[in-house]
N, C-alpha and C positions, 0 to 999 in steps of 0.2 A: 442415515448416511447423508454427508453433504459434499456437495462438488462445490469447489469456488474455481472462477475462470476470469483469468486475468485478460487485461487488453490495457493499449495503450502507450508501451514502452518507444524506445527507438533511440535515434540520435539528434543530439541536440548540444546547439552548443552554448559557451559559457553565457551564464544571463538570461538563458530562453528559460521556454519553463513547456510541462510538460503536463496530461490527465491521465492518472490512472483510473480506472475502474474494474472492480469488481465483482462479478454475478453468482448469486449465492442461489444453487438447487438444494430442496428438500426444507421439511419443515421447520424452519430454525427460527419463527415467530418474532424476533426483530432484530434489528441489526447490529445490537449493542454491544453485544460479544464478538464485534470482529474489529482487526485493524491492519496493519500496516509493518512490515519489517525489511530490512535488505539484509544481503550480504558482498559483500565488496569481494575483489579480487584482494588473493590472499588474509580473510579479514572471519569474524565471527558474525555468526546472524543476528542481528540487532534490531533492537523497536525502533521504527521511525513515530508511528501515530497508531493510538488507538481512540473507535468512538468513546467509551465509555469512559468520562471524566475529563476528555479532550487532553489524554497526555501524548506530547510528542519531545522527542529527542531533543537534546539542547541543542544539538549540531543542527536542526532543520525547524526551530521555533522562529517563525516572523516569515518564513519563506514556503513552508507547505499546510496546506490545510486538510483536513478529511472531514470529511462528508458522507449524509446515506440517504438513502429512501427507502422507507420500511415497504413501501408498496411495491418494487420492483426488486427488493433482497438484494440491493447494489451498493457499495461504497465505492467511494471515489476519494482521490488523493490528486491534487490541484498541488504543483511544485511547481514556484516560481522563482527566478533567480539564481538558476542550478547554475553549482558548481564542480571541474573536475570530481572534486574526491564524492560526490552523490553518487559516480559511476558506480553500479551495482546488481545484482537482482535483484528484485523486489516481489515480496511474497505477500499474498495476502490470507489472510488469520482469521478461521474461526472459532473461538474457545466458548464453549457454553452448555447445555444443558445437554445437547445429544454428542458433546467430545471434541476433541480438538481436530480440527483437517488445516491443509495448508492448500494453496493452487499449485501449477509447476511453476509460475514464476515471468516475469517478463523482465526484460534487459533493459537499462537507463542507462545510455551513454553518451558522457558530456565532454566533450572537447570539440577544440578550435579547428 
């Protein structure tokens, strides 16, 4: 079983930039299999970043980053330069050897 718990979200406006993190419980031995997705108002769940092989979305390449520390089972997601259309949930992903969980999600909203 793994629990991920998001933090981080809020309001922010255009140009700011924002840190996700997320705390990974139970045995999931490294962080590789986790990353990063939203879902927009009215919009389908999409990959923003994943750690493994550093792929991230055309839409958010040059402006977010993810990150982790295997010691603390945490990734994080550094967005800078957010824009309206980022506004989203944003979920964060663990797919690997003990199965896929998801967190409930944290809110990113970017307007002026």
């Amino acid at each position: 079983q793994v629990r991920l718990v998001e933090s981080g979200g809020g309001l922010v406006q255009p140009g700011g930039s924002l840190r996700l993190s997320c705390a990974a419980s139970g045995t999931i031995s490294k962080i590789n299999a986790m990353g990063w997705y939203r879902q927009g108002p009215g919009k389908l769940r999409e990959l923003v970043a994943r750690i493994t092989g550093g792929v991230y979305a055309d839409s958010v390449k040059g402006r977010f980053t993810i990150s982790g520390d295997n010691a603390k089972n945490t990734v994080y997601l550094q967005m800078n330069s957010l824009k309206p259309e980022d506004t989203a949930i944003y979920y964060c992903n663990y797919n690997g050897f003990l199965g896929n969980y998801w967190g409930q999600g944290t809110q990113v909203t970017v307007s002026s």
